[in-house]
mmCIF file of the N, C-alpha and C atoms, coordinates in Angstrom:
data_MODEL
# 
_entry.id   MODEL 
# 
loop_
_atom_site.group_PDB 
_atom_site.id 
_atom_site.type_symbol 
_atom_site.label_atom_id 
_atom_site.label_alt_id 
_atom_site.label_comp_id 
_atom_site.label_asym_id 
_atom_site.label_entity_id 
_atom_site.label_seq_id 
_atom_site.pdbx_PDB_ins_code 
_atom_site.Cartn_x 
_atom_site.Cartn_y 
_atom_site.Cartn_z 
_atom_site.occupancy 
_atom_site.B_iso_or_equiv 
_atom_site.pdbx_formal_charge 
_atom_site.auth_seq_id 
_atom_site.auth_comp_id 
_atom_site.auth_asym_id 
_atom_site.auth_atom_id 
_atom_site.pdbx_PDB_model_num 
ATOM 1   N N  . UNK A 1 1  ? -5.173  26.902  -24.910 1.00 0.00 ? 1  UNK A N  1 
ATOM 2   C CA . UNK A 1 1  ? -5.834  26.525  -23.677 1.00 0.00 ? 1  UNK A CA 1 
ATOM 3   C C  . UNK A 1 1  ? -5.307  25.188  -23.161 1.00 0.00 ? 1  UNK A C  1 
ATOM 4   N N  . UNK A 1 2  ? -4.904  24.026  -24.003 1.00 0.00 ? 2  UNK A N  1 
ATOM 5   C CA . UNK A 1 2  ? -4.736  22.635  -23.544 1.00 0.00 ? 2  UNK A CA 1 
ATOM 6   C C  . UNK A 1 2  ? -2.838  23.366  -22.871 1.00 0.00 ? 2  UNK A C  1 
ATOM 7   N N  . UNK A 1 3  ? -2.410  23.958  -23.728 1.00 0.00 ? 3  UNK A N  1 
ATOM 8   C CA . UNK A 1 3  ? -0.843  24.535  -23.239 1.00 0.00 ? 3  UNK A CA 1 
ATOM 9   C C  . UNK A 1 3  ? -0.957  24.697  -21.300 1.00 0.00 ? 3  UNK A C  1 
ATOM 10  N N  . UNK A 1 4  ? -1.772  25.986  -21.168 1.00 0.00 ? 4  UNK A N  1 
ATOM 11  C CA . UNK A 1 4  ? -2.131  26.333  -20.309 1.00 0.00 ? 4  UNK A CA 1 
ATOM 12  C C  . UNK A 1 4  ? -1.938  25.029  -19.103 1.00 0.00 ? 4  UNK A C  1 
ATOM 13  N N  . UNK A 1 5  ? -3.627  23.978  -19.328 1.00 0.00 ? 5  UNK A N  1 
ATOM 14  C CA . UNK A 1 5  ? -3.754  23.335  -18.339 1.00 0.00 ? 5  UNK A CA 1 
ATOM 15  C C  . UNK A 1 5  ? -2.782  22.465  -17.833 1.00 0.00 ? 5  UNK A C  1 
ATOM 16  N N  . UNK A 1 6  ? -1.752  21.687  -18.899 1.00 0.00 ? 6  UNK A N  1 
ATOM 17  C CA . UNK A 1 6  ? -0.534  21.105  -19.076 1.00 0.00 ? 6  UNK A CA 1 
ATOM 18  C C  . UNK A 1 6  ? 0.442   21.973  -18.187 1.00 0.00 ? 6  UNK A C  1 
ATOM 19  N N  . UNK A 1 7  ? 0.566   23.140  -18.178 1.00 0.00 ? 7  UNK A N  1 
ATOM 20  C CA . UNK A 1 7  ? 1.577   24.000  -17.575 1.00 0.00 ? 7  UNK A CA 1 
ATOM 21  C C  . UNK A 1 7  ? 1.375   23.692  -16.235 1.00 0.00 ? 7  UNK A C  1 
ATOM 22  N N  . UNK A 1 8  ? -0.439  23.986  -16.158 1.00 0.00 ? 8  UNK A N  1 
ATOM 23  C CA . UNK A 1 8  ? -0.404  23.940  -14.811 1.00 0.00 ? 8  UNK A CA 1 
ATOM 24  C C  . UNK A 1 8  ? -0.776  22.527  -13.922 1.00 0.00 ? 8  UNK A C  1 
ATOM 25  N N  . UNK A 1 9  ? -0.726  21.521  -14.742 1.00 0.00 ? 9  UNK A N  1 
ATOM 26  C CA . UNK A 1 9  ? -0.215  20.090  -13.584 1.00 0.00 ? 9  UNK A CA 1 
ATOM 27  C C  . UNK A 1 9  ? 1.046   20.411  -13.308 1.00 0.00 ? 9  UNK A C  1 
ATOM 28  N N  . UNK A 1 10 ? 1.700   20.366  -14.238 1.00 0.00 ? 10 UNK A N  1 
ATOM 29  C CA . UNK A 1 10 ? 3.123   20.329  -13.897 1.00 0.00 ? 10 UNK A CA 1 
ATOM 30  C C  . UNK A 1 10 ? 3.473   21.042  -12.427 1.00 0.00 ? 10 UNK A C  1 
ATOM 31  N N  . UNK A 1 11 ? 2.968   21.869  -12.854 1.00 0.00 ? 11 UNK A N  1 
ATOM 32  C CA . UNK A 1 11 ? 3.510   22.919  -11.730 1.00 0.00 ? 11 UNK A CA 1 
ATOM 33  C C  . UNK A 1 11 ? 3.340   22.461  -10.481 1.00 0.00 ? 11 UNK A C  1 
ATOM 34  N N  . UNK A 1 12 ? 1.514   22.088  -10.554 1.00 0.00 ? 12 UNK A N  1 
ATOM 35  C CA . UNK A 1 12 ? 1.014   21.166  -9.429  1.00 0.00 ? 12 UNK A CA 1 
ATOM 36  C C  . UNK A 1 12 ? 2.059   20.835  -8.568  1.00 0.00 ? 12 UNK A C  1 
ATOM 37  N N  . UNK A 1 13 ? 2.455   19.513  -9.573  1.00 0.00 ? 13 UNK A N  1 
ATOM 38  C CA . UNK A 1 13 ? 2.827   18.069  -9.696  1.00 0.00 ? 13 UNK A CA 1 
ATOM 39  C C  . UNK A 1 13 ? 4.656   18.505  -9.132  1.00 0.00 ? 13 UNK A C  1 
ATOM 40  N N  . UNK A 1 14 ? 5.087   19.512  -9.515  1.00 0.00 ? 14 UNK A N  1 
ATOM 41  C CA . UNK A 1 14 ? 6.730   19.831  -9.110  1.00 0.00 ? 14 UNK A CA 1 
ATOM 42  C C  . UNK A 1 14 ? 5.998   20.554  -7.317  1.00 0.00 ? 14 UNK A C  1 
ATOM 43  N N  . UNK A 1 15 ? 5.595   20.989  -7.275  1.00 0.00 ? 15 UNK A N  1 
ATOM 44  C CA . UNK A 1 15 ? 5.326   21.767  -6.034  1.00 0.00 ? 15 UNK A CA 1 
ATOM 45  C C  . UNK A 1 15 ? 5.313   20.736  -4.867  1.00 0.00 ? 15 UNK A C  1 
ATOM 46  N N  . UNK A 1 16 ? 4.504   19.277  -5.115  1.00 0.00 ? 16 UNK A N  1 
ATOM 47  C CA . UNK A 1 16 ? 4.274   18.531  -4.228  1.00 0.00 ? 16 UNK A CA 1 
ATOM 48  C C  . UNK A 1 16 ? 5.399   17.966  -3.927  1.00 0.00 ? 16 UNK A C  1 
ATOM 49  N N  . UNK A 1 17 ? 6.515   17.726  -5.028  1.00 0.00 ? 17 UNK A N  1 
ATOM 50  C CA . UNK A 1 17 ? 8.022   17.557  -4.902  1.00 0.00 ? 17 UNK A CA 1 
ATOM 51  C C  . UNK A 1 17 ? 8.945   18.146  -3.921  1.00 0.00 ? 17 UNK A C  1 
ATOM 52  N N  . UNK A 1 18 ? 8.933   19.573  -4.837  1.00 0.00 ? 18 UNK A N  1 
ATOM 53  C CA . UNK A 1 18 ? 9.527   20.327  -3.996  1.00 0.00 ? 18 UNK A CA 1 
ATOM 54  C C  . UNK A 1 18 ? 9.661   20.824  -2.520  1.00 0.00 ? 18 UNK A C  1 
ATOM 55  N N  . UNK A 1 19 ? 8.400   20.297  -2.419  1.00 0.00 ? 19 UNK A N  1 
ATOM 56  C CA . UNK A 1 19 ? 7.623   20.581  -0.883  1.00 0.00 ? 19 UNK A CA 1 
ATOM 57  C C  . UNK A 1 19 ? 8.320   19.241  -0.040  1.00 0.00 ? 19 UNK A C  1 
ATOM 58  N N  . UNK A 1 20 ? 8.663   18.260  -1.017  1.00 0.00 ? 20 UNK A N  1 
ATOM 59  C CA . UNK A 1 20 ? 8.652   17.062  -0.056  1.00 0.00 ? 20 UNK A CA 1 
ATOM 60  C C  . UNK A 1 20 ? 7.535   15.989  0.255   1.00 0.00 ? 20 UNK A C  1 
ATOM 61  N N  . UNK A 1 21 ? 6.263   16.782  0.102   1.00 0.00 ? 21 UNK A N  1 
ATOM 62  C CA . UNK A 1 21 ? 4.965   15.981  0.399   1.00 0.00 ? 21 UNK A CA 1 
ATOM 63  C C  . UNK A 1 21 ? 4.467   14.925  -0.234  1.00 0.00 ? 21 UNK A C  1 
ATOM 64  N N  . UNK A 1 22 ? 4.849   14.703  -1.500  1.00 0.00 ? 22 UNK A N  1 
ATOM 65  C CA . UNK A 1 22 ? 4.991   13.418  -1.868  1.00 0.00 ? 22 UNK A CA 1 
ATOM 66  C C  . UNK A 1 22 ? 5.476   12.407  -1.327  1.00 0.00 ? 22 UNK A C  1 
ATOM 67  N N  . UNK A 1 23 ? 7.126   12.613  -0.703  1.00 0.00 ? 23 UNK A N  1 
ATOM 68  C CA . UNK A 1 23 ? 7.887   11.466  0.030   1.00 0.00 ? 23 UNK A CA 1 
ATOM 69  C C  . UNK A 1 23 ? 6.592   11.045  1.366   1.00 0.00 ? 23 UNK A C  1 
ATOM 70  N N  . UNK A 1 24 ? 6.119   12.154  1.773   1.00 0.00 ? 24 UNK A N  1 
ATOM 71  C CA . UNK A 1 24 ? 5.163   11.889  3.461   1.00 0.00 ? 24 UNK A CA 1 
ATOM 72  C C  . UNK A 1 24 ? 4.178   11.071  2.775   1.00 0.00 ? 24 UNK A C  1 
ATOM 73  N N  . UNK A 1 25 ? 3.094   11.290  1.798   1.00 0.00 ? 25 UNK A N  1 
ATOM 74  C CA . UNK A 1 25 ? 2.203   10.838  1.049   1.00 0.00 ? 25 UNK A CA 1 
ATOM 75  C C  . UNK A 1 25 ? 2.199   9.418   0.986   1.00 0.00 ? 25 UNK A C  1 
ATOM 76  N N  . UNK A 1 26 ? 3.643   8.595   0.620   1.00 0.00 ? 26 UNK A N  1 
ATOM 77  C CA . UNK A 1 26 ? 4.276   7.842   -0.355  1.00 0.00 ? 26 UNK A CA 1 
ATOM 78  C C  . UNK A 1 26 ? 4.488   6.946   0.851   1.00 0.00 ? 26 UNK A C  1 
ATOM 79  N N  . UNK A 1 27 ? 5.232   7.276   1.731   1.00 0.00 ? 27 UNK A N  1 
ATOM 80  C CA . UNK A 1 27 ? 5.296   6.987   3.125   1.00 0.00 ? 27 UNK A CA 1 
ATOM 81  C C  . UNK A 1 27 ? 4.640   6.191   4.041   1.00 0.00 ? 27 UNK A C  1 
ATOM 82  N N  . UNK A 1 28 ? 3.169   7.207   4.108   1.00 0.00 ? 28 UNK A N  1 
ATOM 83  C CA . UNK A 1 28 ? 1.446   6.769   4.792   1.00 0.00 ? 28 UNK A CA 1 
ATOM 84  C C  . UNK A 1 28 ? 1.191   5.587   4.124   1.00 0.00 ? 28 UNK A C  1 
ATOM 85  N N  . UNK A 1 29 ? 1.432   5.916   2.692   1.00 0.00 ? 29 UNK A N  1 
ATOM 86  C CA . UNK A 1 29 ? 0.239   4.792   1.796   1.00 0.00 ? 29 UNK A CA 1 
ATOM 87  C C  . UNK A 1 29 ? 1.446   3.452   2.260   1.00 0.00 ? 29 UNK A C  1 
ATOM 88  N N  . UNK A 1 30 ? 3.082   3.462   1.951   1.00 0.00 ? 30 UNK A N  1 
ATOM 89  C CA . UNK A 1 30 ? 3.253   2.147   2.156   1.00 0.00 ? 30 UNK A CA 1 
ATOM 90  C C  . UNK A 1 30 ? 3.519   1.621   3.461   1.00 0.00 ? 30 UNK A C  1 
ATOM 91  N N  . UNK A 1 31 ? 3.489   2.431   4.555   1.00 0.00 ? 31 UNK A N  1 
ATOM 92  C CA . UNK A 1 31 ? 3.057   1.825   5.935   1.00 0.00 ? 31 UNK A CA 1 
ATOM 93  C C  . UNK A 1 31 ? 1.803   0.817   6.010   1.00 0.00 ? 31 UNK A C  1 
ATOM 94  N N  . UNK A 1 32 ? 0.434   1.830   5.725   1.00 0.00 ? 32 UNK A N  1 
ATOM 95  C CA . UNK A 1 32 ? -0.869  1.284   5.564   1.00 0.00 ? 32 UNK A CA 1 
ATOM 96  C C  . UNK A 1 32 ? -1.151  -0.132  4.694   1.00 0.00 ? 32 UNK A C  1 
ATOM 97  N N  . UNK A 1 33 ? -0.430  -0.181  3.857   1.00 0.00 ? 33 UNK A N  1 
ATOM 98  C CA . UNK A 1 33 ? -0.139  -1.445  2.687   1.00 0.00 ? 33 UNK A CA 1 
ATOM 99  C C  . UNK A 1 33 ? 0.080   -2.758  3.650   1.00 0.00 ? 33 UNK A C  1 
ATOM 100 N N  . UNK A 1 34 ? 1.769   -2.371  4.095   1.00 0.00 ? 34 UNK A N  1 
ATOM 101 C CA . UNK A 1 34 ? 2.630   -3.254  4.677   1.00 0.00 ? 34 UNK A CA 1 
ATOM 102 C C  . UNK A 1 34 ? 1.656   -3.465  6.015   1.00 0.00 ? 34 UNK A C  1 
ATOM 103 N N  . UNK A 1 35 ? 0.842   -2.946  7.136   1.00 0.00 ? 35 UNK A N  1 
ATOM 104 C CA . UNK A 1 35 ? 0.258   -3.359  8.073   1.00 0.00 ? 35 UNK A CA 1 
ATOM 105 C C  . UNK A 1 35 ? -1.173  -4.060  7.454   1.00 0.00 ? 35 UNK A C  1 
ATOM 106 N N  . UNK A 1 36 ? -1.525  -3.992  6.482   1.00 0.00 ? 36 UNK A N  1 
ATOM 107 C CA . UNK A 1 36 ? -2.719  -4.413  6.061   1.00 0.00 ? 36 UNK A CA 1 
ATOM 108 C C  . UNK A 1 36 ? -2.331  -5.671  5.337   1.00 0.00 ? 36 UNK A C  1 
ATOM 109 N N  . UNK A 1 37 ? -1.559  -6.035  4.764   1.00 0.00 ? 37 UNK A N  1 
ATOM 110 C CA . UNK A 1 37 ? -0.915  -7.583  4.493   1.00 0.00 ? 37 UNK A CA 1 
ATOM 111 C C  . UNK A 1 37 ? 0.227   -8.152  5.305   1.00 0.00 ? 37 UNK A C  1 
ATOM 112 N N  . UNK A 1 38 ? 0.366   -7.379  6.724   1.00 0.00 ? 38 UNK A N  1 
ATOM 113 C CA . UNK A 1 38 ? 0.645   -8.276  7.957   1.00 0.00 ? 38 UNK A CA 1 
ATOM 114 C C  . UNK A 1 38 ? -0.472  -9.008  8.891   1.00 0.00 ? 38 UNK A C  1 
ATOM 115 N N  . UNK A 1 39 ? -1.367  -8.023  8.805   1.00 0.00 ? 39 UNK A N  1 
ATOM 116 C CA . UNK A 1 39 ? -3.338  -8.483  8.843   1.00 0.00 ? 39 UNK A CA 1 
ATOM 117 C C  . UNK A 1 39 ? -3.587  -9.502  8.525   1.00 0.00 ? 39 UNK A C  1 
ATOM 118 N N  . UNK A 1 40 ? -3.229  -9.415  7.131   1.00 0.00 ? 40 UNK A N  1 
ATOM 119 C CA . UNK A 1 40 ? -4.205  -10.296 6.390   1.00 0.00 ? 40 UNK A CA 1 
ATOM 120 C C  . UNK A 1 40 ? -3.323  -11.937 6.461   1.00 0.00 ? 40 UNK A C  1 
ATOM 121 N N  . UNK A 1 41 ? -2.143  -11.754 6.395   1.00 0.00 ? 41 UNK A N  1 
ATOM 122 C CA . UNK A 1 41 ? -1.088  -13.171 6.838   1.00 0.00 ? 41 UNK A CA 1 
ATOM 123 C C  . UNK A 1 41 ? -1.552  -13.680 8.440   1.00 0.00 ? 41 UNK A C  1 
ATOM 124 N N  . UNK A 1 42 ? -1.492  -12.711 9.073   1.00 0.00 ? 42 UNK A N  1 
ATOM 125 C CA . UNK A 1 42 ? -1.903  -13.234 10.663  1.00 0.00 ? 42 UNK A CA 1 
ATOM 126 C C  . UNK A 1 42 ? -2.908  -14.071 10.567  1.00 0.00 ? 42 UNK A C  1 
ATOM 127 N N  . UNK A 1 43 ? -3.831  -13.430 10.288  1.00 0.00 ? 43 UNK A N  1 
ATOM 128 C CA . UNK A 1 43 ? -5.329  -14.420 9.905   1.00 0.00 ? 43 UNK A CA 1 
ATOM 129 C C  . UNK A 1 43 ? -5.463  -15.056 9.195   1.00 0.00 ? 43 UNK A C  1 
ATOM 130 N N  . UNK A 1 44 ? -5.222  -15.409 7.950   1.00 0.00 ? 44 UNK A N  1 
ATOM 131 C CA . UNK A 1 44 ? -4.829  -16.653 7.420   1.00 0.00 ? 44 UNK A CA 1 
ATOM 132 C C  . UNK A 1 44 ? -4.054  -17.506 8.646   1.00 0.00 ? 44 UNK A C  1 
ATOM 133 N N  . UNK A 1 45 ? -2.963  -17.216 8.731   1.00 0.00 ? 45 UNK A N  1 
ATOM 134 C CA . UNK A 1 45 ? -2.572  -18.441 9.509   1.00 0.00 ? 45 UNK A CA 1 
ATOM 135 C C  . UNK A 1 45 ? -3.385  -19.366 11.031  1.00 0.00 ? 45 UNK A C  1 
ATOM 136 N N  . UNK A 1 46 ? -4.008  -17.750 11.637  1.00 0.00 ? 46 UNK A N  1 
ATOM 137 C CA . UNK A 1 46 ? -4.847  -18.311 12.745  1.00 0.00 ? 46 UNK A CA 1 
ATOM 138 C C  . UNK A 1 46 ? -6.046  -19.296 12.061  1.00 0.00 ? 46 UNK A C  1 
ATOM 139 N N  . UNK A 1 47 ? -6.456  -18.826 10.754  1.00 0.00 ? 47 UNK A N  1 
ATOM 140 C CA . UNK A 1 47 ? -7.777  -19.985 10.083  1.00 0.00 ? 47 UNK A CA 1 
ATOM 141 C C  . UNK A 1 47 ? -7.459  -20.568 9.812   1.00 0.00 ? 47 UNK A C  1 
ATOM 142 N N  . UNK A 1 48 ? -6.463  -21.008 9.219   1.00 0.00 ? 48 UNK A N  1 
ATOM 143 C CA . UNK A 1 48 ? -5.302  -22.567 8.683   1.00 0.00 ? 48 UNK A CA 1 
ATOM 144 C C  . UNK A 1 48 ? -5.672  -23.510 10.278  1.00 0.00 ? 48 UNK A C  1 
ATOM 145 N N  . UNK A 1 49 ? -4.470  -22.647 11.308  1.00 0.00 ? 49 UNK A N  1 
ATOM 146 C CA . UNK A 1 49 ? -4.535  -23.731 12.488  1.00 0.00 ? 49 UNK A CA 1 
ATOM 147 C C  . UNK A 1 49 ? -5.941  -24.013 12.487  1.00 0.00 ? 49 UNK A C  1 
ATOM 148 N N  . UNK A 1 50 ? -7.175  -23.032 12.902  1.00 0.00 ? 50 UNK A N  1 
ATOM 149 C CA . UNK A 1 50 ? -8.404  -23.891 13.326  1.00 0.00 ? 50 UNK A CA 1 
ATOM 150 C C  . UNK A 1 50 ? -9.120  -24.522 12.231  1.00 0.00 ? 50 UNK A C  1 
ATOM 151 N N  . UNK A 1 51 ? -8.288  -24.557 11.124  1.00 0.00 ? 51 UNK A N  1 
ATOM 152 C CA . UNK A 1 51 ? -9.009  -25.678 9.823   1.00 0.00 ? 51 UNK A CA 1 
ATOM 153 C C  . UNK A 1 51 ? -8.122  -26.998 10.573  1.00 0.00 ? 51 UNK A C  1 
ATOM 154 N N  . UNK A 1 52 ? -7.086  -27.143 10.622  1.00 0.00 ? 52 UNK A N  1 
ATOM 155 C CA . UNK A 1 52 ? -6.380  -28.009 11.177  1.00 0.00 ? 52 UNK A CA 1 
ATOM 156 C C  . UNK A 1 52 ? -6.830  -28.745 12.351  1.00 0.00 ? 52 UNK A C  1 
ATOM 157 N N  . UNK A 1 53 ? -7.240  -27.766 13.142  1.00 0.00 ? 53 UNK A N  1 
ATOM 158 C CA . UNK A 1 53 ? -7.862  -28.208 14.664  1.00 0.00 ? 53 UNK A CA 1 
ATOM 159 C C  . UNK A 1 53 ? -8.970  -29.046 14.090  1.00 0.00 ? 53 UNK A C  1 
ATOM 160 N N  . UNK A 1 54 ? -10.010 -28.551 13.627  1.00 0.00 ? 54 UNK A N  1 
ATOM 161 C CA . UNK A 1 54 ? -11.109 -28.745 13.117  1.00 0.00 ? 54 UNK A CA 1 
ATOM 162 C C  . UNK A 1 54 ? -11.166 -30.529 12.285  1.00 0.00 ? 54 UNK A C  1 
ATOM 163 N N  . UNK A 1 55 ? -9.934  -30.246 11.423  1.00 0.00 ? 55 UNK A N  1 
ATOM 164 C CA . UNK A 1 55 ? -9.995  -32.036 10.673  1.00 0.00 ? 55 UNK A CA 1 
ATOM 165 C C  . UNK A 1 55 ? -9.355  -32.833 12.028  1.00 0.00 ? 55 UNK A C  1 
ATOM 166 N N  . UNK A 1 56 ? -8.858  -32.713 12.905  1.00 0.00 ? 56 UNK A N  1 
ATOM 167 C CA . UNK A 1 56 ? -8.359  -33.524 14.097  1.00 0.00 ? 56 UNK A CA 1 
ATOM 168 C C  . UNK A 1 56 ? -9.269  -34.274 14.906  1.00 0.00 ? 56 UNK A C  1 
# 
């Protein structure tokens, strides 16, 4: 039975390959990453300047 379930990730797991849909998957997530710690740098820097403004 453990043979079995083992067989069948794999299989899963090659299908999403084969398909390609991993690369699209893989893709989404590091777009979403990379715009979400361009976010998060923007704003930091806009709260820096008005900490700056702020001790002036």
């Amino acid at each position: 039975m453990f043979q079995l379930l083992q067989a069948k990730v794999v299989e899963n797991s090659s299908i999403m390959v084969q398909q390609g849909k991993i690369y699209i998957v893989m893709s989404v997530v590091t777009i979403i990453l990379v715009g979400l710690f361009i976010y998060v740098a923007t704003v930091d820097k806009k709260i820096a300047a008005l900490e700056n403004n702020a001790k002036d």
